[in-house]
C-alpha positions as CSV (number, residue, x, y, z in Angstrom):
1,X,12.9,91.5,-163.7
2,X,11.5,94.9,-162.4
3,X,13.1,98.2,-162.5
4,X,13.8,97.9,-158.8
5,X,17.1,97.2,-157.3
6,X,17.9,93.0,-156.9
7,X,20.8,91.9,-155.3
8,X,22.1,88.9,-156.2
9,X,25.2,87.1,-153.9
10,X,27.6,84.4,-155.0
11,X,31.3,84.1,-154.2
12,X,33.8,86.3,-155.2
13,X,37.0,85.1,-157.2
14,X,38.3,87.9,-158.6
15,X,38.6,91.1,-156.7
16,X,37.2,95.0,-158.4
17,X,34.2,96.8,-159.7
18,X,32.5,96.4,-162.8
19,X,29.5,98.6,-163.7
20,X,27.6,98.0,-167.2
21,X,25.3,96.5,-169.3
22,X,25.0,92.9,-169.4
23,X,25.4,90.1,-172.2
24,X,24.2,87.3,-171.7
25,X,26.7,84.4,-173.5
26,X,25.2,80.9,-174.5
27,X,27.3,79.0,-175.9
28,X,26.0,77.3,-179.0
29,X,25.6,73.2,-178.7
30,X,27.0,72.0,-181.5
31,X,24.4,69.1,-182.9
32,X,25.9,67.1,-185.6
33,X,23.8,65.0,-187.9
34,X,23.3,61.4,-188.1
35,X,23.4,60.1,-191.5
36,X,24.3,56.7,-192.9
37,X,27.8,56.0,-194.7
38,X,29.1,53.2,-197.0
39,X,32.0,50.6,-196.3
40,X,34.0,52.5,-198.8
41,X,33.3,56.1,-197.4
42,X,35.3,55.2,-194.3
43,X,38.8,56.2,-195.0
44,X,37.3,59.6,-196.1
45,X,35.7,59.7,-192.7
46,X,39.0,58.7,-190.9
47,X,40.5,61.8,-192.7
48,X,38.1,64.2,-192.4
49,X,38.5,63.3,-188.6
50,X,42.5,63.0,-188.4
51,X,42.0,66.7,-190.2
52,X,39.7,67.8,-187.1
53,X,41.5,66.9,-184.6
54,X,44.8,68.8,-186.1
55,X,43.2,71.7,-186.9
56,X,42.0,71.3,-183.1
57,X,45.3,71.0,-181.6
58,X,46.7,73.9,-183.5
59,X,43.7,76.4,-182.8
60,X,44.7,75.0,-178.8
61,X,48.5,75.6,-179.0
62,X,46.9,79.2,-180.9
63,X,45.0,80.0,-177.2
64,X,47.7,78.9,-175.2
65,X,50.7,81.1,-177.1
66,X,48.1,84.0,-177.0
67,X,47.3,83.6,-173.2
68,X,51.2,83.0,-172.6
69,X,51.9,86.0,-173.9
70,X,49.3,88.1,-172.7
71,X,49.3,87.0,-169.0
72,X,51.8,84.2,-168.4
73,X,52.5,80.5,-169.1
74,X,51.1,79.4,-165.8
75,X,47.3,80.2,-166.7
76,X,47.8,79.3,-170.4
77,X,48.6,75.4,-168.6
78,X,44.8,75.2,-168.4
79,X,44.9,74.1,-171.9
80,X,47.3,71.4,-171.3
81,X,44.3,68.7,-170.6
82,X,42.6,70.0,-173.7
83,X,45.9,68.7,-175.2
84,X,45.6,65.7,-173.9
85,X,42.0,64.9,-174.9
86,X,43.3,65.4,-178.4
87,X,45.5,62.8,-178.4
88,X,43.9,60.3,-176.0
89,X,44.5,57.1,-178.1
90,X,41.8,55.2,-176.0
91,X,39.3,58.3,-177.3
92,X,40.2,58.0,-180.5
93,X,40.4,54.5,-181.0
94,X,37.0,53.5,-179.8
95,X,35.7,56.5,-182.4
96,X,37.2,54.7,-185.2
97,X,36.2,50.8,-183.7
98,X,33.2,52.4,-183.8
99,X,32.8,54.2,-187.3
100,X,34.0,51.3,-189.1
101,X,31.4,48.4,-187.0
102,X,28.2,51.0,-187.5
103,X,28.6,53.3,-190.4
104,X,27.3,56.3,-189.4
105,X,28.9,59.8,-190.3
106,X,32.3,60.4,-188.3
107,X,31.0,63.8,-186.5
108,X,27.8,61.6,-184.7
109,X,30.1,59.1,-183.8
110,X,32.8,61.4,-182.4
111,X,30.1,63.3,-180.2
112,X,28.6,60.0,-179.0
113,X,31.6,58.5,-178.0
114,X,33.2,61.1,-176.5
115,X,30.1,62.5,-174.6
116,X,29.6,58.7,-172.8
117,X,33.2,59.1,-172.1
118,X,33.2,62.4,-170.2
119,X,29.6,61.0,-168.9
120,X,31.5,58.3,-167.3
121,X,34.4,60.6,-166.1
122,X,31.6,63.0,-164.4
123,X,30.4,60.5,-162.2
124,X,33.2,59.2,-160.5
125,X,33.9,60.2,-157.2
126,X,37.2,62.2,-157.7
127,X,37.1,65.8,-158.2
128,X,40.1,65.8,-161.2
129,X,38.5,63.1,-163.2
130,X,35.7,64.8,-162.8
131,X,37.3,68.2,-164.2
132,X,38.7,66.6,-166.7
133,X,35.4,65.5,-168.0
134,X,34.7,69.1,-168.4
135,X,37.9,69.7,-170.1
136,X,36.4,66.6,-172.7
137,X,33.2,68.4,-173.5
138,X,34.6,71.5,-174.6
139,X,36.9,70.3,-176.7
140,X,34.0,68.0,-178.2
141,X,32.6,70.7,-179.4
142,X,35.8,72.3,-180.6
143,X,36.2,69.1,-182.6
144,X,32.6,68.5,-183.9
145,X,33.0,72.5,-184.9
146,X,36.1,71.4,-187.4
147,X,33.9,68.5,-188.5
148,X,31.1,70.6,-189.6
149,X,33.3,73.5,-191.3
150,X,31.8,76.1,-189.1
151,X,33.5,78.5,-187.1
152,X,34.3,78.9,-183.4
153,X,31.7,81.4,-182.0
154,X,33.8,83.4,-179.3
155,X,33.4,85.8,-177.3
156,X,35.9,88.5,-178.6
157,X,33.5,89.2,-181.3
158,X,31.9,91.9,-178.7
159,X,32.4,95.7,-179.8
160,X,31.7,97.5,-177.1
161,X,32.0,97.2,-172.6
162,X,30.1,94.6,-171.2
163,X,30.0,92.2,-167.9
164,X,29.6,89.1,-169.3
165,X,26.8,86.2,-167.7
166,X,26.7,83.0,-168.4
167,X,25.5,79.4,-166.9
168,X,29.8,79.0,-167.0
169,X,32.5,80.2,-169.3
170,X,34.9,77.2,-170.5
171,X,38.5,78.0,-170.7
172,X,37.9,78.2,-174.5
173,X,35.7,80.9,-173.8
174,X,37.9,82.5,-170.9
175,X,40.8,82.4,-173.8
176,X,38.8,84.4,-175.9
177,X,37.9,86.9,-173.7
178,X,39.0,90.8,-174.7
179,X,40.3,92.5,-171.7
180,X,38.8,95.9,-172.9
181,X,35.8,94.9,-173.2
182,X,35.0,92.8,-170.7
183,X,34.5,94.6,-167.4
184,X,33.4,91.8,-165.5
185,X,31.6,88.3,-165.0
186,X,28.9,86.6,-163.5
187,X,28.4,82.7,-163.7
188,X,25.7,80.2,-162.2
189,X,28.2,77.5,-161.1
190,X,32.1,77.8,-160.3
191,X,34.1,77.9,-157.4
192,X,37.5,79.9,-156.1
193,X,40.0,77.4,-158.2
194,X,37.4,77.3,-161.5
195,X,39.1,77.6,-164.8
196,X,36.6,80.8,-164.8
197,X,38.0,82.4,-161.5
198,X,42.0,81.5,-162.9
199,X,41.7,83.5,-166.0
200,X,39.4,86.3,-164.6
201,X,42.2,87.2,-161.3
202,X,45.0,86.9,-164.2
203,X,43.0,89.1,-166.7
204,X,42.4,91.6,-163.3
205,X,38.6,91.5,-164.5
206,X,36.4,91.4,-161.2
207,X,34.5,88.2,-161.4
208,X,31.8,86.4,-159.1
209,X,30.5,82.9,-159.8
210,X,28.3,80.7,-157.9
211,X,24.8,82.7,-158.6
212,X,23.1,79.6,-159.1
213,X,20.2,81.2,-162.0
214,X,21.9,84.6,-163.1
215,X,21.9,83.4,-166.2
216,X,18.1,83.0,-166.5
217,X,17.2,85.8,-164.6
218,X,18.9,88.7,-166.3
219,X,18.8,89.3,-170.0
220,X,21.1,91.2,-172.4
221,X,21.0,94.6,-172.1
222,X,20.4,95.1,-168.0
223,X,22.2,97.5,-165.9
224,X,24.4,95.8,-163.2
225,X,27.1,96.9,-160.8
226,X,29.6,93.6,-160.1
227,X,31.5,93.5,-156.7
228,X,34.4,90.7,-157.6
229,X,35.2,91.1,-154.1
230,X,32.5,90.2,-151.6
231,X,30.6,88.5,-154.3
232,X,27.9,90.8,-154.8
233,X,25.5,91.4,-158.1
234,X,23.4,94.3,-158.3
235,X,20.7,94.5,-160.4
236,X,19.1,98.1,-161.1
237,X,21.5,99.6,-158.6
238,X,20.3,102.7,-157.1
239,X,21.8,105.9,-156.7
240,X,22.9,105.0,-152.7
241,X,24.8,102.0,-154.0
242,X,26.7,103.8,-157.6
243,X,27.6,106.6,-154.6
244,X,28.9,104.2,-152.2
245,X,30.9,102.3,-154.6
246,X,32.0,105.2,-156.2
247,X,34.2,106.4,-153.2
248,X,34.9,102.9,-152.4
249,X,36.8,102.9,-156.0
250,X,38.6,106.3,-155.3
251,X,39.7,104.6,-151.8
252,X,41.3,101.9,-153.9
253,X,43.2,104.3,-156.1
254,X,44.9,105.8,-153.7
255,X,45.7,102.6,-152.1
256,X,47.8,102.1,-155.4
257,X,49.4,105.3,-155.6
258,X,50.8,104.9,-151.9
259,X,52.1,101.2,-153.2
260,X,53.8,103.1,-156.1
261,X,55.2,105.3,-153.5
262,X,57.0,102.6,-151.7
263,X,58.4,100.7,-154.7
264,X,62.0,101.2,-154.2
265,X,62.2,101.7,-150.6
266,X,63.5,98.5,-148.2
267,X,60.9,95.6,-147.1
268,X,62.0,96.5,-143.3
269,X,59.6,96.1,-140.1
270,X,58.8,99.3,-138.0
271,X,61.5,97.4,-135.4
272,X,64.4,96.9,-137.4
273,X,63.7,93.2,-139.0
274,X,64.3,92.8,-142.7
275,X,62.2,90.3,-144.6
276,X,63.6,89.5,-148.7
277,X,60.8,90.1,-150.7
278,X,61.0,88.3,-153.9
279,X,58.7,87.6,-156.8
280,X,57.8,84.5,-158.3
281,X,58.0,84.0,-162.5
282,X,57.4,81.5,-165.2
283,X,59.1,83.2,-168.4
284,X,62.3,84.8,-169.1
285,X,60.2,88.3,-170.1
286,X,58.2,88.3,-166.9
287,X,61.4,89.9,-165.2
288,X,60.0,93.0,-166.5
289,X,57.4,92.8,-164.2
290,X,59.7,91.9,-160.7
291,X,61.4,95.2,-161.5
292,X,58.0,97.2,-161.4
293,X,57.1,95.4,-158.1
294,X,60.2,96.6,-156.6
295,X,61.2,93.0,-155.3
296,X,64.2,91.8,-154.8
297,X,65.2,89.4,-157.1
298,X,63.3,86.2,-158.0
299,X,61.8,83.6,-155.3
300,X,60.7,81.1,-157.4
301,X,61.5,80.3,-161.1
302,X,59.1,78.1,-162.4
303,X,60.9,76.0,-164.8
304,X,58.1,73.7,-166.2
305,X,56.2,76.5,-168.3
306,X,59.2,76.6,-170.5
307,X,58.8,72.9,-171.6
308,X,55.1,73.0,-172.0
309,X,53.1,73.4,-175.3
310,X,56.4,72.6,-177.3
311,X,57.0,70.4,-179.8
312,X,60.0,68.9,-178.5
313,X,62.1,69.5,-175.5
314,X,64.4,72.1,-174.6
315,X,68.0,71.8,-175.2
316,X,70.4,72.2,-172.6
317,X,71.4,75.5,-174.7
318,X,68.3,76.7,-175.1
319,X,67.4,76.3,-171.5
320,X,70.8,78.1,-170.3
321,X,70.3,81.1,-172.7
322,X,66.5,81.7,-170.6
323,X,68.4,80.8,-167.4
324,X,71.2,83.4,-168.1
325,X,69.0,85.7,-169.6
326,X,66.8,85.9,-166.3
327,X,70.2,86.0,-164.0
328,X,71.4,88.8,-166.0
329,X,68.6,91.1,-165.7
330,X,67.9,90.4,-161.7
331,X,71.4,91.5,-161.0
332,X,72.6,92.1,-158.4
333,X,69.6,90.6,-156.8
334,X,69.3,86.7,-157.2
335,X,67.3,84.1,-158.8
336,X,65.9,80.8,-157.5
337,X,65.6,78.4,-160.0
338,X,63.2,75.2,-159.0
339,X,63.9,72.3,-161.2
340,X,61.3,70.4,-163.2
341,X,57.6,70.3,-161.2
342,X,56.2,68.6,-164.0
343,X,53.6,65.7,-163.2
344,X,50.1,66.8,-161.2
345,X,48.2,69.2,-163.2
346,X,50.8,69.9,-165.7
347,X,52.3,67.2,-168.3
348,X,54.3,67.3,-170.8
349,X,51.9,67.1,-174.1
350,X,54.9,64.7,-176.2
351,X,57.0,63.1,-173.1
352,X,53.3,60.3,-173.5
353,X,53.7,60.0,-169.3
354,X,50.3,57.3,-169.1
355,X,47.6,59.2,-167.2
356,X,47.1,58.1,-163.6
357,X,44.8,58.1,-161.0
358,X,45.6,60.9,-158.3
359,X,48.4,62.7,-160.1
360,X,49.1,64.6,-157.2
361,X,50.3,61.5,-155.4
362,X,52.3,60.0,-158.9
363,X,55.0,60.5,-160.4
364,X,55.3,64.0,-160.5
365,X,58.6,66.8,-159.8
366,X,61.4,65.3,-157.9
367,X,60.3,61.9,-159.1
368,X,59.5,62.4,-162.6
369,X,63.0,63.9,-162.6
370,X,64.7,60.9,-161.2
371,X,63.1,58.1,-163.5
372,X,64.3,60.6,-166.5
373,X,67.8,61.3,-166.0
374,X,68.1,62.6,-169.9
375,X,65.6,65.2,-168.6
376,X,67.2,66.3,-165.2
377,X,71.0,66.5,-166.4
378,X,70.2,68.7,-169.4
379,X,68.4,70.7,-166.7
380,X,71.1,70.9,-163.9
381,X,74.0,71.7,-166.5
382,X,71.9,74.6,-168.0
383,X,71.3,76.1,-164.7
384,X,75.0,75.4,-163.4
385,X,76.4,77.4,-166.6
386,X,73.7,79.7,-166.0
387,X,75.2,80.2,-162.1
388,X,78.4,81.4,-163.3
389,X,77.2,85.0,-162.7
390,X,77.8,84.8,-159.1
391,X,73.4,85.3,-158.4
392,X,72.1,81.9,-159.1
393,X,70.5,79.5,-156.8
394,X,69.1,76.2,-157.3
395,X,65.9,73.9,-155.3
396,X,64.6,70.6,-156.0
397,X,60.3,70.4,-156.1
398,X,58.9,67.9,-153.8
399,X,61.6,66.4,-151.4
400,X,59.8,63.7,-149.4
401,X,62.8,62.8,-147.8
402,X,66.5,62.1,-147.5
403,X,67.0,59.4,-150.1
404,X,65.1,61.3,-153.1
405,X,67.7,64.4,-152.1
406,X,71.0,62.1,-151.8
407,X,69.8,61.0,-155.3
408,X,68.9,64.5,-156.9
409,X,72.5,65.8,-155.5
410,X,74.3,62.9,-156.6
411,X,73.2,63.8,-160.1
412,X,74.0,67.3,-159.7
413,X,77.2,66.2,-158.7
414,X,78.0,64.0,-161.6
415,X,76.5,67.2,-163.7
416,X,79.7,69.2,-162.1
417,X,82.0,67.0,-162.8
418,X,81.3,66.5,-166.2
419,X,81.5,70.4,-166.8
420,X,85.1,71.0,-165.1
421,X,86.2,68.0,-167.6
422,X,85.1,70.4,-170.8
423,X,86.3,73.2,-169.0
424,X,83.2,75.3,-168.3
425,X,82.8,77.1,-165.8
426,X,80.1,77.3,-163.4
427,X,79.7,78.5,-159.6
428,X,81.3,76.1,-157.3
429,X,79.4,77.8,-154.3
430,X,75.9,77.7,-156.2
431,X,73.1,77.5,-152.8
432,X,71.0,74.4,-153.4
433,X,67.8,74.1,-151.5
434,X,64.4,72.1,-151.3
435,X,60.5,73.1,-151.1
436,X,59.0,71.8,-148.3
437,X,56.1,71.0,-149.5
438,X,55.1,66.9,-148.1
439,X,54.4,67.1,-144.4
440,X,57.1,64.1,-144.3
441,X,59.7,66.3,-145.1
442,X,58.8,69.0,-142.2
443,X,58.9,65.8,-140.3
444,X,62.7,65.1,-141.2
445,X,63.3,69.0,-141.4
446,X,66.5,68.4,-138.8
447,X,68.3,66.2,-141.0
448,X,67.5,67.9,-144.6
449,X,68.7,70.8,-142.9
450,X,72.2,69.7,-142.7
451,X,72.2,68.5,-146.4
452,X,71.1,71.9,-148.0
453,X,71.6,75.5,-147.9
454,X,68.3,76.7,-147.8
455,X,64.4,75.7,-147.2
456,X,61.6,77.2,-149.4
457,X,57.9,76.3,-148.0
458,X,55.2,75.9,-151.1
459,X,52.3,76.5,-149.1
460,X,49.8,75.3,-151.6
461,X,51.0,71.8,-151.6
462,X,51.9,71.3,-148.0
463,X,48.4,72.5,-146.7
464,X,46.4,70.6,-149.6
465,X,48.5,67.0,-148.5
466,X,48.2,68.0,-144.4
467,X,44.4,68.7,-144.4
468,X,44.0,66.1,-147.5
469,X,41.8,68.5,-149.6
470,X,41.4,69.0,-153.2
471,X,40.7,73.1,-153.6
472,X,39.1,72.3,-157.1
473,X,36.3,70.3,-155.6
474,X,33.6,72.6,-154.3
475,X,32.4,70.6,-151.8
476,X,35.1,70.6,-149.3
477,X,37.0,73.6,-150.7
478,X,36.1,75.5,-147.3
479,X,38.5,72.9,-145.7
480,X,41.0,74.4,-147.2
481,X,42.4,76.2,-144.2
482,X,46.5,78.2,-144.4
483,X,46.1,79.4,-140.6
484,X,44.7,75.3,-139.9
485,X,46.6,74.3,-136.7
486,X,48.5,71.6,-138.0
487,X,49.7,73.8,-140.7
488,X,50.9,76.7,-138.5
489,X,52.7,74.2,-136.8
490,X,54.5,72.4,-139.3
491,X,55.4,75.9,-140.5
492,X,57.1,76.6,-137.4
493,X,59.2,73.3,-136.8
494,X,60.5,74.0,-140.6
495,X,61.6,77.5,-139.3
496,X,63.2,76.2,-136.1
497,X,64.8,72.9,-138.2
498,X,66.4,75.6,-141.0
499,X,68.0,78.0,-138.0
500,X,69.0,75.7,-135.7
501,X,71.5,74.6,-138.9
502,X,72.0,77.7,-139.6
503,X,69.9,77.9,-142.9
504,X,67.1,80.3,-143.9
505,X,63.6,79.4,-144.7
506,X,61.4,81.6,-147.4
507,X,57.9,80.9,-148.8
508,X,56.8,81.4,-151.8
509,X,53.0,79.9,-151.6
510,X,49.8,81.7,-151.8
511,X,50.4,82.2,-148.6
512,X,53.2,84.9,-149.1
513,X,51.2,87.3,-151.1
514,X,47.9,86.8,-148.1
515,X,48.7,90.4,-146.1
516,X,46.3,89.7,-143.9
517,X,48.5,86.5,-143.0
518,X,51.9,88.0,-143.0
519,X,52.0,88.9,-139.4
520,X,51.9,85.1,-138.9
521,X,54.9,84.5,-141.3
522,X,56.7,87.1,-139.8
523,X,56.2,86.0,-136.2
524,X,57.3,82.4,-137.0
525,X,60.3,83.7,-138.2
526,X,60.3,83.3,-142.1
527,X,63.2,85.1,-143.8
528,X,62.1,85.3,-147.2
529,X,58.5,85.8,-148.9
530,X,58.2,85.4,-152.4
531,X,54.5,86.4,-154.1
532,X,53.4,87.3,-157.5
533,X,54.7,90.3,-159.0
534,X,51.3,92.2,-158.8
535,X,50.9,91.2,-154.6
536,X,54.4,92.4,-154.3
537,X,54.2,95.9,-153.4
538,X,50.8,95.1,-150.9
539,X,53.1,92.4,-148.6
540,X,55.8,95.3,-148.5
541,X,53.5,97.9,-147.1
542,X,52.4,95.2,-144.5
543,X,55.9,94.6,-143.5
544,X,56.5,97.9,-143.1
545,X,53.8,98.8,-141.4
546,X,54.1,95.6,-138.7
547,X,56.6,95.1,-135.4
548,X,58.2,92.2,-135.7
549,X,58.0,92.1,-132.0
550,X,54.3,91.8,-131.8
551,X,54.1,89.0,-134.8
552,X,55.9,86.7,-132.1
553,X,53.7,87.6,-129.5
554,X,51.0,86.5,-131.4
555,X,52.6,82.7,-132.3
556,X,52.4,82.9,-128.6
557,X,49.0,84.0,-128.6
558,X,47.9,81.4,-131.1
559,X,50.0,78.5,-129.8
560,X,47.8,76.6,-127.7
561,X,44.6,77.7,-130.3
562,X,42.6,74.8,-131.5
563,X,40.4,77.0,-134.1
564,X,41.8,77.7,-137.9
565,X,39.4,80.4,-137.8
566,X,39.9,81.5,-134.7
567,X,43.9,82.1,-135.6
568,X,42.4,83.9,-139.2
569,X,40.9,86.1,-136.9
570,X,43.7,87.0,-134.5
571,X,46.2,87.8,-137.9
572,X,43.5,89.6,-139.3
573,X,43.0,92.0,-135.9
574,X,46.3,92.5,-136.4
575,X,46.5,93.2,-139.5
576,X,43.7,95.8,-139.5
577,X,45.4,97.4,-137.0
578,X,48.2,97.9,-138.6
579,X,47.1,98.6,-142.4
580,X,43.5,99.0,-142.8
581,X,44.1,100.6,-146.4
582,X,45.1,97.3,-147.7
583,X,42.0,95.5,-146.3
584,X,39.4,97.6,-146.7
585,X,38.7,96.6,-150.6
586,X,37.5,93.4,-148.8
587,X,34.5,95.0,-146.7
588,X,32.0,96.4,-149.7
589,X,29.1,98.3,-149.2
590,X,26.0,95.9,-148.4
């Protein structure tokens, strides 16, 4: 490539600037010999491979307690499926039907069994079978590694800044990335909901994917300027382009100083209307973190992460003492606790729950709760001893309907009676509410209304089940559309459902951290938004800065709209209006 400036253009997944010399990763392909064995060199085999795959497993549970700690349990789930490919019985037992009938060494026949199998798994028509296949070929490698005796190439070995290129970074990869050092990537392939485009937004690195041939046409050493936001590579940038993203970096600096600013003021429309703004956490020590935001309290508790990557499951006293501990340090705000949302992309590594299908439409939350009582009463008496404080509240993942929250109360109930027997105490008036997040609950909204204290709307969900679209398949990602019609509508009837009983309604989707969309949350009447510690601060300037008076005008401005887009456009208008500063990061110099 010549001296002269290139631009190259993919998509953008991870918002910022990064300007340095490039290194150009390829991952080493692991190509184990093929030698013959004897009959009686198989049970050395078998142990050599039972060996591997430990020392895989732990070297997994190693990345996922490192990325835990460093940016939260949520994004260290990634390496749940790597779990599973470890102990996939059907994996391993064809391996070892297969050592022992053709005697070759155990590393070829690992590789060529599992390769057909994630072969097989790539070609059917179903986007998570199809990422799961990619989640079997890089832990192959892991494994054929261990076999071999050599060690795991990573990325952290850099020494000094660098934006990283590569065809695609595997979460392995991704895990092993050093946050000082890395000041941005660049892949060939990769979408908005890539493994790649999680860990770089959690890691704040700017990050752009999608360049089709990036990593052929640049080499190691090449001076680029990375916009994470509009998706923009610059190769050779010239002296017009470092000047204008220069000031476009000093824009964004103030941005956060004026955010700092309003940290502990109230989230308060120019009109008088008070929205709650909470924050949304996954471990006991990310309270830390709500406090910074300024939010009030915690939205949405995400109890799963605490049962993952463990051994064994969580006690009822072990899951009190994190309950408590987080009640404790929100006071006087409060915290929302949601009950088990285990099942879809996150399992439970020893609870061996068979693999299925379409997890999203298994047994998964609410469900999975209610075929494992064990499970769900050690849950509800930890968070009922936990509510004894006065600040705790309680919601159920997944309500479809009536029956499944008759049956999840009913246990709760049974839960309360069995702790005034042993004479512990607990809040009698603990709020229990629901996520609405199955568009057959916003359907029956009237009469869960009258059985609950609360509504909270996971956007994610109820959009991805309306518009039936998988966000991790690139093909009909696009369709995945929060100001969609249908959606703003079911929004809406939830809203009007949850006041007409006298109930409030929050959110605590994607959705609620969007500031370009929270002009349309606030016009349809949503009490309560509850985003990511880091969005935190951005939806309280919005809020601030809007009339809560004009967000209705424009439901009625939208309500006859038959355009997704169109709608985007009107919030957006708005929103610009209103607080350019927060928007303008998204507008780059071309």
């Amino acid at each position: 490539m010549s001296d002269e400036e290139v631009r190259l253009r993919g998509v953008g997944v991870s918002p910022g600037i990064g300007h340095g010399a490039v290194f150009i990763h390829h991952p080493e392909d692991e190509e184990p010999p093929k030698r013959r064995i004897e009959s009686s060199e198989v049970p050395g085999e078998i142990a050599r491979f039972e060996a591997a795959l430990i020392a895989t497993r732990a070297q997994i549970l190693e990345m996922q307690q490192r990325i835990a700690e460093a940016i939260g349990a949520k994004d260290a789930s990634i390496f749940d499926a790597h779990l599973l490919v470890v102990e996939d019985h059907t994996l391993i037992d064809e391996v070892l039907r297969t050592l022992q009938r053709d005697l070759w060494n155990v590393e070829y026949v690992f590789s060529e069994v599992a390769n057909r199998y994630a072969k097989t798994l790539s070609e059917i028509d179903d986007p998570y079978l199809r990422e799961r296949a990619f989640d079997i070929y890089d832990v192959t490698k892991r494994i054929v590694r261990n076999l071999m005796g050599r060690t795991t190439r990573s990325l952290s070995q850099l020494d000094s800044p660098h934006i990283i290129v590569a065809h695609n970074l595997t979460p392995s990869d991704a895990a092993a990335l050093n946050r000082q050092l890395v000041i941005g990537i660049a892949t060939d392939i990769g979408s908005k909901t890539s493994h790649t485009a999680i860990m770089a937004r959690s890691l704040n690195i700017p990050a752009v994917v999608g360049l089709k041939d990036a990593s052929t046409r640049l080499k190691s050493g090449d001076n680029v300027l990375l916009d994470g936001t509009n998706g923009l590579v610059i190769v050779n940038p010239a002296d017009e382009a470092l000047s204008e993203y220069g000031e476009l970096e000093v824009r964004l600096e103030k941005v956060e100083e004026l955010l700092t600013e309003i940290r502990d003021t109230a989230c308060i429309t120019a009109d008088g209307t008070q929205v709650i703004l909470s924050a949304n956490i996954e471990l006991p020590e990310d309270v830390e973190l709500v406090k910074e935001a300024g939010a009030m309290g915690v939205g949405l508790y995400r109890t799963e992460f605490f049962f993952l990557n463990k051994t064994e499951l969580p006690n009822e006293e072990e899951q009190f003492q994190a309950y408590q501990a987080v009640a404790e340090a929100v006071q006087p705000n409060s915290v929302i606790i949601r009950t088990l949302d285990l099942g879809g992309d996150k399992f439970l590594s020893h609870s061996h729950i068979p693999m299925e299908i379409n997890p999203f439409l298994g047994c998964r939350a609410i469900r999975f709760c209610l075929e494992r009582p064990d499970i769900f009463k050690a849950q509800l008496r930890a968070i009922l001893r936990a509510s004894a404080g006065g600040n705790v509240r309680m919601m159920y993942p997944m309500i479809s309907g009536i029956s499944e929250l008759r049956q999840a109360n009913e246990v709760l109930e049974n839960c309360r009676t069995e702790l005034r027997a042993e004479g512990i105490a607990f809040d009698e008036e603990m709020e229990t509410g629901i996520m609405i997040e199955v568009p057959s609950a916003v359907m029956v909204a009237d009469a869960l209304a009258r059985e609950v204290d609360f509504f909270s709307i996971g956007t994610n969900d109820l959009i991805q089940y309306t518009i039936a679209v998988d966000r991790v398949n690139e093909r009909i990602a696009h369709l995945y559309q929060p100001t969609h019609p249908a959606i703003v509508r079911l929004l809406e009837m939830t809203v009007m459902a949850a006041h007409a009983h006298g109930i409030w309604t929050g959110v605590c989707g994607e959705m609620a951290g969007e500031v370009a969309l929270t002009p349309l949350l606030i016009g349809l009447g949503i009490d309560e938004l509850s985003a990511s510690p880091g969005l935190v601060p951005r939806v309280k300037k919005a809020v601030q800065s809007l009339e809560a008076k004009q967000c209705r005008q424009l439901i009625e401005d939208v309500r006859n709209v038959t355009s997704g887009n169109e709608i985007l456009a009107k919030c957006e208008a708005m929103a610009r209006t209103r607080y350019p500063e927060l928007l303008s990061f998204g507008a780059g110099p071309e």
